[in-house]
C-alpha positions, -999 to 999 in steps of 0.1 A, spaced: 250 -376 717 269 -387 688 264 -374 653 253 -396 625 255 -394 585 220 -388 565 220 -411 531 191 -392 509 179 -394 470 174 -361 454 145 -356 429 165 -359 398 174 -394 411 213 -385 426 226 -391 459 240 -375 485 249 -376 525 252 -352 554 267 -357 585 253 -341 616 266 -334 646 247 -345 679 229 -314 682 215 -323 647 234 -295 629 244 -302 596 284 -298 597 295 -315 563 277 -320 531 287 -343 498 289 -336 463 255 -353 442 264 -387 434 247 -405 406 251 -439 421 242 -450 458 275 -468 463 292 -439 451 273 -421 479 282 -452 508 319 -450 489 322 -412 500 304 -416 536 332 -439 539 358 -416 527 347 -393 553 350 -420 577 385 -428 572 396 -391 565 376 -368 591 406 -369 619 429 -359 597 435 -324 602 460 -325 568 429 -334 548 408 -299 555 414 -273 534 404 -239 552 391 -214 528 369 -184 522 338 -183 500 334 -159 473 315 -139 499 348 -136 522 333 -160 548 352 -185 561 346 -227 554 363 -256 549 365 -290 525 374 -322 539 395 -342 508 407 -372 506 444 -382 501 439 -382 463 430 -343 470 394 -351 459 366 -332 477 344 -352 497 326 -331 519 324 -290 518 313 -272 552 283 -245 559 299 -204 557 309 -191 590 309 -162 604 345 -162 617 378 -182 613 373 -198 648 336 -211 645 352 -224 611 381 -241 634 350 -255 656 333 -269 628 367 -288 618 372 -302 650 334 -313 652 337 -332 616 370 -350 632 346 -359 662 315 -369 645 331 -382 611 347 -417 619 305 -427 637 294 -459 613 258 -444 624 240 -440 585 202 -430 587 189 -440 554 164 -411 542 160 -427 505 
């Protein structure tokens, strides 16, 4: 199954999007967006920029666990990764976000 992006409205009013893999797993996440065409602009950020591997940035956490950010060619963040437990589930998570990224698929939780 393909994965999909989950449009949703916070209680403060913001916006924000997850995209799942087919197995329902959360594998990106957005900033909060105070507009929902902000929100749609980033989804299709993602889109465009998610089989790229030049746009991930591998990193560590402050914890020392490994995770990524997908940015966009202006080097903006538009989607940060879950912590994993080692540089290769990291790696898998990256190449699921290149899979599952370009879907148009948008369930619209607001």
């Amino acid at each position: 199954m393909a994965g999909w992006y989950e449009l949703s409205k916070a209680s403060n009013g913001q916006f924000r999007f997850v995209l799942k893999a087919g197995n329902g797993e959360t594998i990106l996440t957005s900033e909060m967006y105070t507009a929902r065409a902000s929100a749609e602009g980033g989804i299709a950020s993602v889109q465009t920029n998610s089989p790229e591997e030049g746009r991930y940035e591998r990193k560590n956490s402050s914890s020392g666990k490994p995770m990524f950010n997908l940015k966009a060619a202006n080097h903006q963040v538009i989607g940060t990764s879950q912590m994993y437990s080692s540089e290769k589930a990291r790696d898998d998570g990256i190449e699921s976000v290149k899979k599952n990224g370009p879907t148009k698929e948008v369930k619209d939780l607001t």
